[in-house]
C-alpha positions in Angstrom: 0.0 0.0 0.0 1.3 3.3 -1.1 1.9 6.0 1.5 0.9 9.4 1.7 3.7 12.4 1.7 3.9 14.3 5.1 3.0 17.8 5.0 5.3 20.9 4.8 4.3 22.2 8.1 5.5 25.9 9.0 5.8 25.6 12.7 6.4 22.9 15.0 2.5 23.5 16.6 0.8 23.1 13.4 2.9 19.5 12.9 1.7 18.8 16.6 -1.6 19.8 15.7 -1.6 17.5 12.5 0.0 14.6 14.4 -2.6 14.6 16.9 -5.2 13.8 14.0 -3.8 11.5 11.9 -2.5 8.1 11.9 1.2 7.8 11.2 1.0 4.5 9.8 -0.9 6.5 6.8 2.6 8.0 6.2 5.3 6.1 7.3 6.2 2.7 6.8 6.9 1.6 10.3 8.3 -1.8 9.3 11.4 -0.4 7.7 12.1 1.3 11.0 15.6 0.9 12.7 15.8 0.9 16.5 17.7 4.1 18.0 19.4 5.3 20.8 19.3 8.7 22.3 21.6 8.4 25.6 21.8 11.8 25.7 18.0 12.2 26.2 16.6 13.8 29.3 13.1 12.9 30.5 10.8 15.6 31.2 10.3 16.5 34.7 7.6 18.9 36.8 8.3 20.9 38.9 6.1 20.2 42.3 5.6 21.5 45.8 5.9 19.1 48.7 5.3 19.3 52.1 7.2 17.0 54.7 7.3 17.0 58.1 10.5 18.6 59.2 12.0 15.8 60.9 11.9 13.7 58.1 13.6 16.8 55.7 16.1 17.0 58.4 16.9 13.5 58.4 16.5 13.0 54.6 19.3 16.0 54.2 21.5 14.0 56.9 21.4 10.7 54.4 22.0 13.0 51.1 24.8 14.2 52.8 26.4 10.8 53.9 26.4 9.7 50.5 27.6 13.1 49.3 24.1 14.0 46.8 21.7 16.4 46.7 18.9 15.4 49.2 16.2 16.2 46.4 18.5 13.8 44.3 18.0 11.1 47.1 14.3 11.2 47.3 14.0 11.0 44.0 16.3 7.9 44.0 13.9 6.6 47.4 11.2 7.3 45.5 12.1 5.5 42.1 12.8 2.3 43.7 9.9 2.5 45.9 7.8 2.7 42.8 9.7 0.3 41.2 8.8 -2.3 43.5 4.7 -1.0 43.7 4.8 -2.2 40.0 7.1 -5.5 40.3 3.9 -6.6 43.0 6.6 -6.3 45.8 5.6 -4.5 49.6 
């Protein structure tokens, strides 16, 4: 089956917009595709505002700083593996 030419799109909205509308499979032949690698890739984060109790910020700092990493670094490493095991059906 023959596949249709992609667009000439001016900005990168309007390619957004046309993306979220049509099927890529229309366009692209997705079983030529080749596997890549982008190690240099950083996911997208959000910024949010927590609250914690200050003991627990206190003591959080007091292991960041043991192992020589931001504490904010550290919860997001407690909190990775935490949800890690949620979804591998380990308490």
């Amino acid at each position: 089956m023959k596949k249709k030419a992609i667009p000439k799109f001016k900005t990168e909205a309007e390619e957004r917009a046309f993306w979220e509308t049509h099927d890529s499979a229309d366009y692209v032949d997705w079983s030529r595709a080749a596997p890549v690698s982008m190690p240099n890739l950083k996911p997208s984060v959000k910024t949010i505002s927590l609250r914690l109790p200050e003991a627990m910020l206190y003591n959080l700092k007091m292991l960041a700083n043991k192992r020589d990493v931001p504490y904010q670094s550290l919860l997001k490493m407690y909190l990775a593996e935490r949800i890690q095991k949620e979804l591998d059906g380990h308490s």
